[in-house]
C-alpha positions as CSV (number, residue, x, y, z in Angstrom):
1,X,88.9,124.7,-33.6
2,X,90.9,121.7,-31.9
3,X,92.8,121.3,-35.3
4,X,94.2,124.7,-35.2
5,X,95.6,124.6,-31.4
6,X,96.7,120.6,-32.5
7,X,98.6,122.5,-35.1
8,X,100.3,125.2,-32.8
9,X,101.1,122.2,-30.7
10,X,103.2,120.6,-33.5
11,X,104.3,123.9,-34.3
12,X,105.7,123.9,-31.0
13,X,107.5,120.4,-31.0
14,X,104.9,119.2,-28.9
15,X,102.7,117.0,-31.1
16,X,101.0,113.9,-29.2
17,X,102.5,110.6,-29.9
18,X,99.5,109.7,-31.6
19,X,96.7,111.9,-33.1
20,X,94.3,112.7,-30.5
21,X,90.8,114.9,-30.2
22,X,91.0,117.8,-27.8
23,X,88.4,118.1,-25.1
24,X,86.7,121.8,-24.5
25,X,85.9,121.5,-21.0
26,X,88.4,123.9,-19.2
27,X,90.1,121.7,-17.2
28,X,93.7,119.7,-17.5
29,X,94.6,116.9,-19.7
30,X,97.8,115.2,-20.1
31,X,99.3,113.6,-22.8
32,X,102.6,111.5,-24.2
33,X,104.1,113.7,-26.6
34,X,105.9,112.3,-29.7
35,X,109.2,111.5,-28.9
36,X,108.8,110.8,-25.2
37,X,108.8,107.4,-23.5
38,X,106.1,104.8,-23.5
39,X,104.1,105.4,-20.7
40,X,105.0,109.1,-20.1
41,X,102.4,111.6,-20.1
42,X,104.4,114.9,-19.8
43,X,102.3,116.7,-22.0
44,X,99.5,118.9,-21.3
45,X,96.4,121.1,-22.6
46,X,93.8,122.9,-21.1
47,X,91.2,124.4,-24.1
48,X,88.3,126.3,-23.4
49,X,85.3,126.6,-26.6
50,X,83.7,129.8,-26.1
51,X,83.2,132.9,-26.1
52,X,86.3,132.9,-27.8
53,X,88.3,129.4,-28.5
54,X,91.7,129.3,-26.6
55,X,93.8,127.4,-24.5
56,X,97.3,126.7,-23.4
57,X,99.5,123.4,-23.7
58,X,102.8,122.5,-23.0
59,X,105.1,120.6,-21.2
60,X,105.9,119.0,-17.5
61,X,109.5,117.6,-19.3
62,X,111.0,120.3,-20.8
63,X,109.3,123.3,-18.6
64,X,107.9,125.1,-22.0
65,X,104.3,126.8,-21.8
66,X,102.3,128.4,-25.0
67,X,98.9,129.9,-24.4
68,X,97.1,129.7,-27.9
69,X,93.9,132.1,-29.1
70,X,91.9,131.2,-32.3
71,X,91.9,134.4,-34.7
72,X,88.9,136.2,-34.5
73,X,87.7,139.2,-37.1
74,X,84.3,139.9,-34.6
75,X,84.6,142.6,-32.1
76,X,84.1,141.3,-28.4
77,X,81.3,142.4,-26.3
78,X,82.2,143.8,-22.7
79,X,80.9,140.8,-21.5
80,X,82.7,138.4,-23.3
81,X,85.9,139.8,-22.8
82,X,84.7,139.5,-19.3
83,X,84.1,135.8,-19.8
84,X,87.9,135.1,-21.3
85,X,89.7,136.8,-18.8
86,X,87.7,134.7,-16.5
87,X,88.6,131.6,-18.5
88,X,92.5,132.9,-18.9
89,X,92.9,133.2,-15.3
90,X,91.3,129.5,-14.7
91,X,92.9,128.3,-17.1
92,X,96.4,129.6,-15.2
93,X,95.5,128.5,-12.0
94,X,94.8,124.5,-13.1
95,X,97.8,124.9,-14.9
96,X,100.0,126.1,-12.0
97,X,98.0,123.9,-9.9
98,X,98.9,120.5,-11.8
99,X,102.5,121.4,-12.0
100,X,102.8,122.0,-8.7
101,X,101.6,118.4,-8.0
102,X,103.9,116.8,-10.8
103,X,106.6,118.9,-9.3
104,X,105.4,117.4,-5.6
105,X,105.5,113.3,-8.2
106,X,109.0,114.5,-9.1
107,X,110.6,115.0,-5.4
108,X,109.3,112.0,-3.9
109,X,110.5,109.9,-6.4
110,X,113.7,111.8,-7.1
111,X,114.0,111.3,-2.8
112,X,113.5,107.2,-3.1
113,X,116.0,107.3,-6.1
114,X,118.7,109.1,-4.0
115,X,118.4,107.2,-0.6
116,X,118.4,103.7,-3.2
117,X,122.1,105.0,-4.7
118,X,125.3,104.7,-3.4
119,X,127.9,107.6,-3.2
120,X,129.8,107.6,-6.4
121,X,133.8,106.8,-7.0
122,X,135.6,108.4,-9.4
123,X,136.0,105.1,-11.3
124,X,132.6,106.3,-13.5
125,X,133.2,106.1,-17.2
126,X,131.6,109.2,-17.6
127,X,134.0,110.7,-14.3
128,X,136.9,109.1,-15.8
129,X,136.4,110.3,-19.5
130,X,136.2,113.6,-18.2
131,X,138.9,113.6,-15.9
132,X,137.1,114.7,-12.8
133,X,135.6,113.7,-9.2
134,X,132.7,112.5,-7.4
135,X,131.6,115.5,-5.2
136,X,128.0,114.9,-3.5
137,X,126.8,112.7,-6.3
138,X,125.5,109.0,-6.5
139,X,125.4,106.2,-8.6
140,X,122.3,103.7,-9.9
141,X,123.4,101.4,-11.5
142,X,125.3,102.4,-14.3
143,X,123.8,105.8,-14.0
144,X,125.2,108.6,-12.1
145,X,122.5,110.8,-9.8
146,X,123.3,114.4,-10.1
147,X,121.0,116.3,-7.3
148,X,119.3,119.4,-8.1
149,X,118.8,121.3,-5.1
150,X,116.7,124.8,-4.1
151,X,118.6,127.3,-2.0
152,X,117.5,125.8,0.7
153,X,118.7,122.9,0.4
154,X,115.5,120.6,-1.4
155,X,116.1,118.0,-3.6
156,X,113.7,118.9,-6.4
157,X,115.2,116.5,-9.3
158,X,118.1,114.5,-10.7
159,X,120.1,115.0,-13.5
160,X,121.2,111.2,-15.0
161,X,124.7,110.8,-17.0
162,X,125.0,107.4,-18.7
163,X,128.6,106.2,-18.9
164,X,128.8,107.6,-22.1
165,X,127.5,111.0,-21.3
166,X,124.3,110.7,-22.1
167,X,122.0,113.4,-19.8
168,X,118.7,113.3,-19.1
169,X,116.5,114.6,-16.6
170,X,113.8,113.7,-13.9
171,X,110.4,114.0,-15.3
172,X,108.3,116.5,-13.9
173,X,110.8,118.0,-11.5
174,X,111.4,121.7,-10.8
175,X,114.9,123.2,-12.4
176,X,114.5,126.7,-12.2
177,X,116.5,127.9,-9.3
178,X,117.6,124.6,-8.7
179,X,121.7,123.8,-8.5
180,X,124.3,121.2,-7.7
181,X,126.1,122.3,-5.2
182,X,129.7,121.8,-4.7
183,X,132.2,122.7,-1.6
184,X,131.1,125.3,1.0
185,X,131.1,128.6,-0.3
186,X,133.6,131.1,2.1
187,X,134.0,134.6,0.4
188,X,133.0,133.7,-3.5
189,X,131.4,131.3,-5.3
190,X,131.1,129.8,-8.7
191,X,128.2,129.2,-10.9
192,X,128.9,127.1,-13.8
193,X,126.0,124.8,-16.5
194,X,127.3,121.4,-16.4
195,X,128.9,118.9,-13.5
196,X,132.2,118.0,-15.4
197,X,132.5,121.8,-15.4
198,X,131.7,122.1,-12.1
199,X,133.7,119.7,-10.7
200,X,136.9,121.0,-12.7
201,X,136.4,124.5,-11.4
202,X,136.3,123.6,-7.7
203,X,139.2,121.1,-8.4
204,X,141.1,123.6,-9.7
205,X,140.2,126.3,-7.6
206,X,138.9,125.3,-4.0
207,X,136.5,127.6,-4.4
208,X,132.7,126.2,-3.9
209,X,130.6,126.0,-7.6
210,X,126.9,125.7,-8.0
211,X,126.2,123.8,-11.0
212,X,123.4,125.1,-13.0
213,X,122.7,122.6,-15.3
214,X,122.4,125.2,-18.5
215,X,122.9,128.4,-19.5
216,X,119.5,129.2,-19.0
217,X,119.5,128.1,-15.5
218,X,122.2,130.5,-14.8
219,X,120.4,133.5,-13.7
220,X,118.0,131.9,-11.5
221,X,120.5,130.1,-9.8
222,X,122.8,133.1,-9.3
223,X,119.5,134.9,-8.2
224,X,118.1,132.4,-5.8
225,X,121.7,132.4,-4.3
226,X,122.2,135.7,-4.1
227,X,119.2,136.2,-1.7
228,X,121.0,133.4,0.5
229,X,124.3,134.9,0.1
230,X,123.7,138.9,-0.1
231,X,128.0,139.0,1.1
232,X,129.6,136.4,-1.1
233,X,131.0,137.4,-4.7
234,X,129.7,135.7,-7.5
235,X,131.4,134.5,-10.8
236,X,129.6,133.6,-13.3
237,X,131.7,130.7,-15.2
238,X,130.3,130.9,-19.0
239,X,130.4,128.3,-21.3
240,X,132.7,130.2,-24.5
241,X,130.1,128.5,-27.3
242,X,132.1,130.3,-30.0
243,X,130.5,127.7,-32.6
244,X,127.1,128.9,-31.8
245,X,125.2,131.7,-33.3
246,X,125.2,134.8,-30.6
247,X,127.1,132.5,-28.5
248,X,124.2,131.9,-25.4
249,X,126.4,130.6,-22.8
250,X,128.4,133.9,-22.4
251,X,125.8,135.9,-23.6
252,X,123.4,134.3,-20.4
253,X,126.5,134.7,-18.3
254,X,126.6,138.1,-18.8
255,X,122.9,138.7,-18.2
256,X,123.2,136.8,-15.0
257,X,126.4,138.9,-13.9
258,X,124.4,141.8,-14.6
259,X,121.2,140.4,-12.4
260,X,123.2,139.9,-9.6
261,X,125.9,142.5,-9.4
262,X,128.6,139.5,-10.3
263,X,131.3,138.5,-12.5
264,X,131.8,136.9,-15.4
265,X,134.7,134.4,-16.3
266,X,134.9,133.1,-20.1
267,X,137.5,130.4,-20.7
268,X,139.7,131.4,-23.7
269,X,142.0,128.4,-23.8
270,X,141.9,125.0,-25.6
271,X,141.6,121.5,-24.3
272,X,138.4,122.0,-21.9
273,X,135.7,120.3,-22.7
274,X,132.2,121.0,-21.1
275,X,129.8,118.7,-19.0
Protein backbone atom coordinates (compact mmCIF):
# COMPACT_ATOMS: atom_id res chain seq x y z
CA UNK A 1 0.00 0.00 0.00
CA UNK A 2 2.78 2.61 1.12
CA UNK A 3 4.77 1.68 -2.08
CA UNK A 4 2.11 2.83 -4.35
CA UNK A 5 1.43 6.43 -2.71
CA UNK A 6 5.65 6.47 -2.38
CA UNK A 7 5.32 6.10 -6.06
CA UNK A 8 2.63 8.89 -6.73
CA UNK A 9 5.02 10.93 -4.57
CA UNK A 10 7.90 10.50 -7.06
CA UNK A 11 5.52 10.82 -9.68
CA UNK A 12 4.93 14.04 -8.35
CA UNK A 13 8.61 15.36 -7.90
CA UNK A 14 8.26 14.88 -4.43
CA UNK A 15 10.30 11.78 -3.63
CA UNK A 16 12.00 11.84 -0.02
CA UNK A 17 15.64 12.42 0.10
CA UNK A 18 16.06 9.12 1.19
CA UNK A 19 13.73 6.01 0.96
CA UNK A 20 11.53 6.03 3.88
CA UNK A 21 8.46 3.72 5.22
CA UNK A 22 5.04 5.49 5.49
CA UNK A 23 3.21 5.46 8.66
CA UNK A 24 -0.82 4.63 8.62
CA UNK A 25 -1.85 6.42 11.46
CA UNK A 26 -3.88 9.44 10.12
CA UNK A 27 -2.00 12.10 11.38
CA UNK A 28 0.94 14.54 9.73
CA UNK A 29 4.45 13.64 8.94
CA UNK A 30 7.04 15.72 7.42
CA UNK A 31 9.76 14.94 5.43
CA UNK A 32 13.08 16.38 3.41
CA UNK A 33 12.28 15.92 -0.09
CA UNK A 34 15.08 15.08 -2.62
CA UNK A 35 16.48 18.03 -3.74
CA UNK A 36 15.80 20.22 -0.80
CA UNK A 37 18.36 21.44 1.73
CA UNK A 38 19.95 19.48 4.57
CA UNK A 39 17.90 19.85 7.36
CA UNK A 40 14.68 20.97 5.65
CA UNK A 41 11.67 19.03 6.16
CA UNK A 42 9.18 20.75 3.72
CA UNK A 43 7.57 17.78 2.78
CA UNK A 44 4.60 16.10 4.06
CA UNK A 45 2.09 12.98 4.17
CA UNK A 46 -0.74 12.10 5.96
CA UNK A 47 -2.00 8.20 4.93
CA UNK A 48 -4.77 6.57 6.37
CA UNK A 49 -4.88 2.19 5.98
CA UNK A 50 -8.48 1.41 5.93
CA UNK A 51 -11.40 0.98 4.95
CA UNK A 52 -9.89 2.06 1.90
CA UNK A 53 -6.02 3.08 1.70
CA UNK A 54 -5.48 6.79 0.89
CA UNK A 55 -3.81 9.82 1.73
CA UNK A 56 -2.47 13.18 0.67
CA UNK A 57 1.26 14.56 0.55
CA UNK A 58 2.77 17.44 -0.67
CA UNK A 59 4.70 20.32 -0.08
CA UNK A 60 5.24 23.42 2.52
CA UNK A 61 8.03 24.82 -0.25
CA UNK A 62 6.52 24.89 -3.37
CA UNK A 63 2.70 25.14 -2.13
CA UNK A 64 1.62 21.87 -4.28
CA UNK A 65 -0.95 19.35 -2.67
CA UNK A 66 -2.01 15.71 -4.21
CA UNK A 67 -4.53 13.64 -2.37
CA UNK A 68 -3.80 9.93 -3.48
CA UNK A 69 -6.56 6.77 -3.33
CA UNK A 70 -5.34 3.09 -3.80
CA UNK A 71 -7.54 1.48 -6.73
CA UNK A 72 -10.07 -0.56 -5.61
CA UNK A 73 -12.32 -3.25 -7.85
CA UNK A 74 -14.75 -4.00 -4.42
CA UNK A 75 -17.83 -2.05 -4.10
CA UNK A 76 -18.02 0.08 -0.81
CA UNK A 77 -20.43 -0.56 1.90
CA UNK A 78 -22.60 2.59 3.13
CA UNK A 79 -20.65 2.46 6.02
CA UNK A 80 -17.41 2.51 4.72
CA UNK A 81 -17.79 5.24 2.44
CA UNK A 82 -19.03 6.72 5.62
CA UNK A 83 -15.72 6.00 7.29
CA UNK A 84 -13.52 7.72 4.23
CA UNK A 85 -15.32 10.75 4.09
CA UNK A 86 -14.65 10.88 7.68
CA UNK A 87 -11.01 10.10 7.17
CA UNK A 88 -10.83 12.75 3.94
CA UNK A 89 -12.18 15.43 5.92
CA UNK A 90 -9.49 14.66 8.90
CA UNK A 91 -7.14 14.26 6.88
CA UNK A 92 -7.90 18.13 5.40
CA UNK A 93 -8.15 19.60 8.57
CA UNK A 94 -4.45 18.35 9.92
CA UNK A 95 -3.34 19.28 6.68
CA UNK A 96 -4.70 22.92 6.80
CA UNK A 97 -3.91 22.87 10.39
CA UNK A 98 0.01 22.23 9.99
CA UNK A 99 0.31 24.65 7.26
CA UNK A 100 -1.20 27.21 9.00
CA UNK A 101 1.44 26.76 11.75
CA UNK A 102 4.47 26.48 9.12
CA UNK A 103 2.96 29.57 7.56
CA UNK A 104 2.75 31.21 11.36
CA UNK A 105 7.27 29.50 11.40
CA UNK A 106 7.53 31.37 8.09
CA UNK A 107 6.42 35.09 9.38
CA UNK A 108 8.29 35.16 12.41
CA UNK A 109 11.29 34.36 10.93
CA UNK A 110 10.78 36.18 7.68
CA UNK A 111 9.94 39.38 10.60
CA UNK A 112 13.60 38.74 12.44
CA UNK A 113 15.20 38.56 8.85
CA UNK A 114 13.74 41.99 7.78
CA UNK A 115 14.23 44.04 11.04
CA UNK A 116 18.21 42.32 10.81
CA UNK A 117 18.66 43.95 7.03
CA UNK A 118 19.39 47.20 6.03
CA UNK A 119 17.49 49.24 3.32
CA UNK A 120 19.04 48.44 0.05
CA UNK A 121 21.12 50.95 -2.49
CA UNK A 122 21.01 50.61 -5.93
CA UNK A 123 24.69 49.67 -5.95
CA UNK A 124 23.27 45.58 -5.80
CA UNK A 125 24.79 43.53 -8.58
CA UNK A 126 21.59 42.11 -9.16
CA UNK A 127 19.93 46.10 -9.06
CA UNK A 128 22.72 47.18 -11.19
CA UNK A 129 22.60 44.36 -13.88
CA UNK A 130 19.20 45.07 -14.26
CA UNK A 131 19.26 48.53 -14.44
CA UNK A 132 16.84 49.36 -11.76
CA UNK A 133 16.15 50.79 -8.01
CA UNK A 134 15.81 49.83 -4.50
CA UNK A 135 12.11 50.62 -3.65
CA UNK A 136 11.08 49.08 -0.08
CA UNK A 137 13.49 46.30 -0.25
CA UNK A 138 16.52 45.20 2.02
CA UNK A 139 19.76 43.76 1.89
CA UNK A 140 21.49 40.53 4.04
CA UNK A 141 24.39 40.27 3.22
CA UNK A 142 24.90 39.73 -0.17
CA UNK A 143 21.29 38.82 -0.52
CA UNK A 144 18.60 41.12 -1.34
CA UNK A 145 15.11 40.79 0.86
CA UNK A 146 12.20 41.17 -1.33
CA UNK A 147 8.88 41.44 1.13
CA UNK A 148 5.87 39.66 0.33
CA UNK A 149 3.04 41.28 1.78
CA UNK A 150 -1.04 40.44 2.24
CA UNK A 151 -3.41 43.30 1.41
CA UNK A 152 -3.22 44.36 4.53
CA UNK A 153 -0.10 45.01 4.76
CA UNK A 154 1.56 41.47 6.62
CA UNK A 155 4.75 40.38 5.85
CA UNK A 156 4.10 36.74 5.07
CA UNK A 157 7.61 35.79 3.28
CA UNK A 158 10.71 36.93 1.45
CA UNK A 159 11.73 36.54 -1.89
CA UNK A 160 15.97 36.30 -1.90
CA UNK A 161 17.94 37.47 -5.20
CA UNK A 162 21.62 36.46 -5.07
CA UNK A 163 23.88 38.98 -6.91
CA UNK A 164 23.71 36.93 -9.73
CA UNK A 165 19.93 36.54 -9.88
CA UNK A 166 19.50 33.62 -8.29
CA UNK A 167 15.75 33.61 -6.52
CA UNK A 168 14.65 31.66 -4.01
CA UNK A 169 11.98 31.74 -1.50
CA UNK A 170 11.19 31.64 2.37
CA UNK A 171 10.31 28.21 3.39
CA UNK A 172 7.04 27.65 4.53
CA UNK A 173 5.69 31.13 3.95
CA UNK A 174 2.23 31.98 2.44
CA UNK A 175 2.44 33.54 -1.44
CA UNK A 176 -0.92 33.36 -2.60
CA UNK A 177 -2.34 36.85 -2.40
CA UNK A 178 0.87 38.02 -1.25
CA UNK A 179 2.69 41.10 -3.34
CA UNK A 180 5.59 43.60 -3.27
CA UNK A 181 4.29 46.57 -3.16
CA UNK A 182 5.65 49.55 -4.93
CA UNK A 183 4.62 53.50 -4.77
CA UNK A 184 1.17 54.47 -3.47
CA UNK A 185 -1.40 53.60 -5.75
CA UNK A 186 -3.74 57.06 -6.81
CA UNK A 187 -6.25 56.21 -9.64
CA UNK A 188 -4.51 52.76 -11.26
CA UNK A 189 -2.22 50.42 -10.38
CA UNK A 190 0.05 47.85 -11.82
CA UNK A 191 0.46 44.20 -11.21
CA UNK A 192 3.42 42.78 -12.65
CA UNK A 193 5.56 38.78 -11.71
CA UNK A 194 9.01 39.81 -10.93
CA UNK A 195 10.77 42.91 -8.93
CA UNK A 196 13.11 44.02 -11.84
CA UNK A 197 9.80 44.28 -13.71
CA UNK A 198 8.31 45.95 -11.17
CA UNK A 199 10.58 48.40 -10.45
CA UNK A 200 11.01 49.32 -14.29
CA UNK A 201 7.27 49.91 -14.57
CA UNK A 202 6.94 52.29 -11.68
CA UNK A 203 10.27 53.90 -12.88
CA UNK A 204 8.97 54.46 -15.93
CA UNK A 205 5.59 55.21 -15.19
CA UNK A 206 5.03 56.74 -11.58
CA UNK A 207 2.37 54.69 -11.35
CA UNK A 208 2.27 52.29 -8.08
CA UNK A 209 2.99 48.22 -9.13
CA UNK A 210 2.35 45.27 -7.02
CA UNK A 211 4.78 42.69 -7.69
CA UNK A 212 3.43 39.28 -7.87
CA UNK A 213 6.20 37.17 -7.86
CA UNK A 214 4.75 34.79 -10.90
CA UNK A 215 2.33 34.49 -13.21
CA UNK A 216 0.47 32.31 -11.16
CA UNK A 217 0.36 34.74 -8.41
CA UNK A 218 -1.22 37.19 -10.71
CA UNK A 219 -4.87 36.61 -10.08
CA UNK A 220 -4.78 36.36 -6.45
CA UNK A 221 -2.92 39.36 -6.14
CA UNK A 222 -5.14 41.41 -8.45
CA UNK A 223 -8.04 39.75 -6.51
CA UNK A 224 -6.97 40.36 -3.03
CA UNK A 225 -6.42 43.99 -4.27
CA UNK A 226 -9.30 44.55 -5.81
CA UNK A 227 -11.42 43.97 -2.59
CA UNK A 228 -9.02 46.79 -1.02
CA UNK A 229 -9.24 48.91 -4.03
CA UNK A 230 -12.94 48.33 -5.48
CA UNK A 231 -12.15 52.27 -7.37
CA UNK A 232 -8.69 51.94 -8.75
CA UNK A 233 -7.99 50.53 -12.38
CA UNK A 234 -6.02 47.69 -12.67
CA UNK A 235 -3.43 46.67 -15.42
CA UNK A 236 -2.31 43.62 -15.56
CA UNK A 237 1.50 43.89 -16.84
CA UNK A 238 2.08 40.22 -18.62
CA UNK A 239 5.16 38.70 -19.06
CA UNK A 240 5.15 38.21 -23.35
CA UNK A 241 6.82 34.41 -22.91
CA UNK A 242 6.62 34.06 -26.73
CA UNK A 243 9.26 31.07 -26.30
CA UNK A 244 6.93 29.14 -24.22
CA UNK A 245 4.28 26.74 -25.21
CA UNK A 246 0.68 28.60 -24.77
CA UNK A 247 2.61 31.43 -23.57
CA UNK A 248 1.37 31.37 -19.45
CA UNK A 249 2.40 34.73 -18.55
CA UNK A 250 -0.15 36.55 -20.90
CA UNK A 251 -2.30 33.84 -20.95
CA UNK A 252 -2.61 34.30 -16.71
CA UNK A 253 -2.69 38.00 -17.41
CA UNK A 254 -5.58 37.67 -19.23
CA UNK A 255 -7.38 35.43 -16.80
CA UNK A 256 -6.56 37.79 -14.12
CA UNK A 257 -7.92 40.89 -16.26
CA UNK A 258 -10.88 39.01 -16.72
CA UNK A 259 -11.27 38.12 -12.63
CA UNK A 260 -11.08 41.50 -11.84
CA UNK A 261 -12.68 43.59 -14.52
CA UNK A 262 -8.93 45.00 -15.49
CA UNK A 263 -6.54 45.40 -18.17
CA UNK A 264 -3.98 43.82 -19.74
CA UNK A 265 -0.60 45.27 -21.04
CA UNK A 266 1.83 42.84 -23.09
CA UNK A 267 5.15 44.38 -23.94
CA UNK A 268 5.82 43.91 -27.71
CA UNK A 269 9.31 45.44 -27.90
CA UNK A 270 12.88 44.18 -27.64
CA UNK A 271 15.57 44.87 -25.05
CA UNK A 272 13.42 44.14 -21.74
CA UNK A 273 14.39 41.68 -19.83
CA UNK A 274 12.19 40.14 -16.93
CA UNK A 275 12.94 39.88 -13.05
Amino acid sequence: MSNTMLDAMRAAGLAPHKEIELIPDGRIHRYRVRGDKPGSTNGFYVLHESPVPCGSFGSWKTGATHTWREASHKPQTPAEHAELQRQLAAMRAARDAERDKVQAEARARAAKLWERARPATNAHPYLQRKSVGAYGVRQLRELLLIPARDAQGVLHTLQFIGPDGAKRFLSGGKIAGCYCPIGRPLKSLLICEGYATGATLYAATGRAVAVAFNAGGLQPVACALRAKFPELSLIIVADNDLMTPGNPGVTRATQAARAVGGLVAVPRFDGVTHG
